[in-house]
DOBAKE-521030 format. One line per 5 residues: number of its first residue (from 1); their letters; for each residue x, y, z of C-alpha. Coordinates in Angstrom, 2 decimals. Layout:
<recs>
NUM	A	X Y Z | ...;
</recs>
This chain:
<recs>
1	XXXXX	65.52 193.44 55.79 | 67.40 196.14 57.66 | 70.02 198.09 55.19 | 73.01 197.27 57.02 | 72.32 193.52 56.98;
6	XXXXX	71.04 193.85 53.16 | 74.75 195.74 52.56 | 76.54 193.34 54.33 | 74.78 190.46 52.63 | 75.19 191.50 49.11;
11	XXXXX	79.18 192.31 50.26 | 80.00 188.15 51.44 | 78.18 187.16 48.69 | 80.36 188.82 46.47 | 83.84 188.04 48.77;
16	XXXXX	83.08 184.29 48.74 | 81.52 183.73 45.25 | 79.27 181.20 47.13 | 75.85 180.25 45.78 | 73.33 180.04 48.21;
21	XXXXX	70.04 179.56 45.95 | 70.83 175.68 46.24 | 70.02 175.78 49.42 | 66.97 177.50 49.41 | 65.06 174.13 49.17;
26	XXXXX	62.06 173.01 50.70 | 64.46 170.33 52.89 | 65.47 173.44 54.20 | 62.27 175.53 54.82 | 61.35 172.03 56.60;
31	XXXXX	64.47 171.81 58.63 | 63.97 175.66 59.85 | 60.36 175.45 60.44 | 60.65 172.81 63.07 | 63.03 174.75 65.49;
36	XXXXX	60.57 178.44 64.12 | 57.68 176.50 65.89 | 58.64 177.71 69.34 | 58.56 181.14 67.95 | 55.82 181.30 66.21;
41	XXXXX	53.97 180.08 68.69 | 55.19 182.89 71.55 | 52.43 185.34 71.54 | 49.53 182.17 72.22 | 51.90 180.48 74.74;
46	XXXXX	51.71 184.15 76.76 | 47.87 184.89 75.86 | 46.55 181.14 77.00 | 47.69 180.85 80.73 | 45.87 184.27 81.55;
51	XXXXX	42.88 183.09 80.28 | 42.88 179.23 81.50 | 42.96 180.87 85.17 | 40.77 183.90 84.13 | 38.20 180.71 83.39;
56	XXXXX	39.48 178.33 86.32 | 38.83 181.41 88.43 | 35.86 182.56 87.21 | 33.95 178.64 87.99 | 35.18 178.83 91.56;
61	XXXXX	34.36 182.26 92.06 | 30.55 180.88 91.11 | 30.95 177.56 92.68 | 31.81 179.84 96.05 | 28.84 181.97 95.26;
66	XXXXX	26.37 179.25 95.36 | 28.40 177.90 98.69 | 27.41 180.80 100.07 | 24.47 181.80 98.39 | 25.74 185.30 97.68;
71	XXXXX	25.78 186.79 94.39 | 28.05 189.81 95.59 | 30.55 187.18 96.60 | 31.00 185.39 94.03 | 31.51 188.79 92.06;
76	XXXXX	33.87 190.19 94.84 | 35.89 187.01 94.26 | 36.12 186.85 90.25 | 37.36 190.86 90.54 | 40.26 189.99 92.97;
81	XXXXX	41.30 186.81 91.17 | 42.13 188.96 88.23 | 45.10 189.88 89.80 | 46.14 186.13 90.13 | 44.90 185.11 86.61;
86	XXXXX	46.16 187.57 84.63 | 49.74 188.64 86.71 | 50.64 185.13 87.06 | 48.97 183.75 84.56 | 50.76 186.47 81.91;
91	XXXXX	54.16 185.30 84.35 | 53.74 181.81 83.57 | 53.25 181.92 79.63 | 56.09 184.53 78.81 | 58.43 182.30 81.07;
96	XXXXX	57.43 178.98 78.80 | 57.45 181.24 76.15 | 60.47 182.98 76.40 | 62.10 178.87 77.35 | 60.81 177.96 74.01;
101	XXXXX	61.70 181.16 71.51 | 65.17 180.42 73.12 | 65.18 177.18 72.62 | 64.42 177.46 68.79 | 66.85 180.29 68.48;
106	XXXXX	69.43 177.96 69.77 | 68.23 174.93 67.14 | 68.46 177.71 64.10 | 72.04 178.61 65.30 | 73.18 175.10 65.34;
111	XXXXX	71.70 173.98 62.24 | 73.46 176.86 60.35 | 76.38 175.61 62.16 | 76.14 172.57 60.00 | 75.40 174.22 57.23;
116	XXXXX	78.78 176.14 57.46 | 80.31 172.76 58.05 | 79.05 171.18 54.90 | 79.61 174.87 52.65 | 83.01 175.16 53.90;
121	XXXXX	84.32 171.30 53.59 | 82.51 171.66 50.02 | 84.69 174.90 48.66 | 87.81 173.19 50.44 | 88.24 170.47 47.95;
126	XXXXX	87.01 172.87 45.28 | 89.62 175.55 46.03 | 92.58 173.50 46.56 | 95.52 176.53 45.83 | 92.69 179.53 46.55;
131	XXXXX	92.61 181.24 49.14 | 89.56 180.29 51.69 | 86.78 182.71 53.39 | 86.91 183.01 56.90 | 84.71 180.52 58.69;
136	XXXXX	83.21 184.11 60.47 | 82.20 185.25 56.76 | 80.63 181.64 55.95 | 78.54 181.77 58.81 | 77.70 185.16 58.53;
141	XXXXX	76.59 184.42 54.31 | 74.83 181.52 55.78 | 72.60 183.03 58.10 | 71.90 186.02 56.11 | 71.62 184.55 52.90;
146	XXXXX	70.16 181.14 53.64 | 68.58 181.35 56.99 | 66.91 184.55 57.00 | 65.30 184.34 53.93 | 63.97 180.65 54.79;
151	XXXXX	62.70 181.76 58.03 | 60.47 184.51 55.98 | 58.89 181.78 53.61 | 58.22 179.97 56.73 | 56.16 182.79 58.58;
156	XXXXX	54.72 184.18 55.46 | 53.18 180.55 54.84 | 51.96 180.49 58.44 | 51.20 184.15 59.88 | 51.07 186.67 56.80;
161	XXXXX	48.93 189.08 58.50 | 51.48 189.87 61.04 | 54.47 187.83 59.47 | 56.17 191.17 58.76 | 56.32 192.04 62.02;
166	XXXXX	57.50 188.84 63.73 | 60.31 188.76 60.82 | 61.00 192.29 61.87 | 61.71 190.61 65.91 | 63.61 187.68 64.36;
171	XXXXX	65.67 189.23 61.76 | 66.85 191.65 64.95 | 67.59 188.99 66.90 | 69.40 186.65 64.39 | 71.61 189.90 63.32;
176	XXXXX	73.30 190.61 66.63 | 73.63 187.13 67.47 | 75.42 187.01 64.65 | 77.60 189.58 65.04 | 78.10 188.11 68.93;
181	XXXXX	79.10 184.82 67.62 | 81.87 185.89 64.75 | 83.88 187.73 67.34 | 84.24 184.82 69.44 | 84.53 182.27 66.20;
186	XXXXX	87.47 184.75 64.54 | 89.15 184.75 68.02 | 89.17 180.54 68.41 | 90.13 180.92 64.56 | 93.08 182.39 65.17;
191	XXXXX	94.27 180.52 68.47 | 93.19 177.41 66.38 | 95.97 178.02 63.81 | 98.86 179.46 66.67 | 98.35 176.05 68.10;
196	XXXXX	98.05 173.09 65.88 | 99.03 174.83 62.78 | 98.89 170.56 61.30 | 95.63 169.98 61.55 | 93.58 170.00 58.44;
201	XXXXX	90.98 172.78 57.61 | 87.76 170.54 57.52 | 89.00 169.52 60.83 | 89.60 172.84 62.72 | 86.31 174.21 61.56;
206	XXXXX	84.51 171.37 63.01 | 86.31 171.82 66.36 | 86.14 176.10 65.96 | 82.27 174.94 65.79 | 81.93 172.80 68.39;
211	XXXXX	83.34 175.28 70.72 | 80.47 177.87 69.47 | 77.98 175.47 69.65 | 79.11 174.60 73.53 | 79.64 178.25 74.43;
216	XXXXX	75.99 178.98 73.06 | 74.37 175.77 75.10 | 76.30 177.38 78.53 | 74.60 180.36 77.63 | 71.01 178.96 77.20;
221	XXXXX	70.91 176.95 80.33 | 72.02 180.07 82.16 | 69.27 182.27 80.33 | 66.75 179.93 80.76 | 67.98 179.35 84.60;
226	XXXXX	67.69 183.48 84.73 | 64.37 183.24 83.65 | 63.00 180.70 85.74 | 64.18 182.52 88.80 | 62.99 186.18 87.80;
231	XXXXX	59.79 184.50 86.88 | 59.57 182.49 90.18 | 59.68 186.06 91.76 | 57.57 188.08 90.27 | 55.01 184.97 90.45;
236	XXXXX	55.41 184.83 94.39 | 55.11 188.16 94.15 | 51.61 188.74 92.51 | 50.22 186.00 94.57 | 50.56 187.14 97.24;
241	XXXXX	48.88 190.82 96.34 | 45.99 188.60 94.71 | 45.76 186.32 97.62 | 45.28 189.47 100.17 | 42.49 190.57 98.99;
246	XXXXX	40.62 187.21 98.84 | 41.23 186.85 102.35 | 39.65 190.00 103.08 | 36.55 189.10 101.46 | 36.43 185.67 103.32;
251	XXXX	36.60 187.49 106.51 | 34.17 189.82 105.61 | 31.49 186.60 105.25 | 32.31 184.36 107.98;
</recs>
């Protein structure tokens, strides 16, 4: 855990007086682990396209070989499809890949959203005269102090060898989204009271949230509409340098 996270951490935990080992639970690890899936599983997602072509390839190459009864074909043919299999193969797994990390990021940020919901309705009726934290500093506590910490059980059950690492990724991640998110919740915060200053707390942090939670779905469709079309490129793109070459080699043994 970075030091400014671990500072700011220890800092809301000691502002808000919330206890967050209750939630440590294995519901919880269980909860997190299904939307940590599509991370977890990024680095085989970009490894298994390259090689299901590299294979696909590597028959027909052979299959053209014997077609042709030429040995130095069939080699000429596997070298140049290398391009195809492992540009656009590589193209095609970080594009699912990237899709599905984004994806899960997206299911950890909602489900903390809930978990705000639930933390801050519960120290509502508790604090009755008291003044309340911010809902910023409740999500911020949650993710930091719940979240985080669940997320490293999770991948130090599943990957320990390199868990550290892929922590290291997510930890980054989760921090500046974080910090992206309370701006724009402390800004609806305060418009929220301006405007409808009747309206019961429970009640404005369930519509503060739902406006996060809609911002950050228009954000992932666009991302993940981004992606498809920088992918779609650079796919055409190597194709087209793999197919050249093939071409060549077919004209070379008519």
């Amino acid at each position: 855990m970075n030091n400014e996270l671990l500072k700011e951490r220890k800092k809301l935990e000691a502002q808000t007086g919330i206890n967050t080992d209750k939630y440590l639970t294995e519901k919880t690890i269980k909860d997190v682990s299904e939307y940590l899936e599509f991370c977890l599983t990024f680095s085989f997602t970009l490894i298994i396209y390259p090689i299901i072509l590299t294979l696909i390839f590597f028959l027909l190459s052979i299959g053209m070989g014997f077609l042709y009864k030429s040995a130095l074909l069939a080699i000429l043919l596997f070298i140049s499809s290398l391009i195809i299999s492992i540009l656009c193969g590589s193209i095609m797994g970080l594009r699912i890949a990237l899709i599905r990390s984004l994806t899960g990021i997206n299911g950890i940020g909602k489900y903390s959203f809930e978990l705000v919901t639930d933390i801050y309705t519960a120290i509502d009726e508790n604090r009755k005269k008291e003044e309340l934290p911010s809902i910023s500093d409740i999500f911020k506590l949650v993710v930091y102090s719940i979240i985080l910490p669940v997320i490293n059980i999770i991948i130090n059950r599943k990957v320990p060898i390199i868990g550290g690492f892929i922590y290291w990724i997510i930890e980054n991640i989760l921090f500046n989204f974080t910090k992206l998110v309370t701006n724009d919740m402390d800004t609806i915060d305060i418009k929220d009271d301006s405007s409808d200053k009747k309206m019961d707390k429970p009640s404005k942090i369930v519509k503060i949230i739902n406006t996060i939670s809609l911002k950050i779905n228009d954000f992932s469709v666009l991302a993940i509409k981004h992606i498809l079309n920088i992918c779609s490129i650079f796919n055409i793109i190597f194709l087209i340098i793999g197919i050249v070459p093939i071409l060549l080699i077919f004209s070379v043994y008519k």
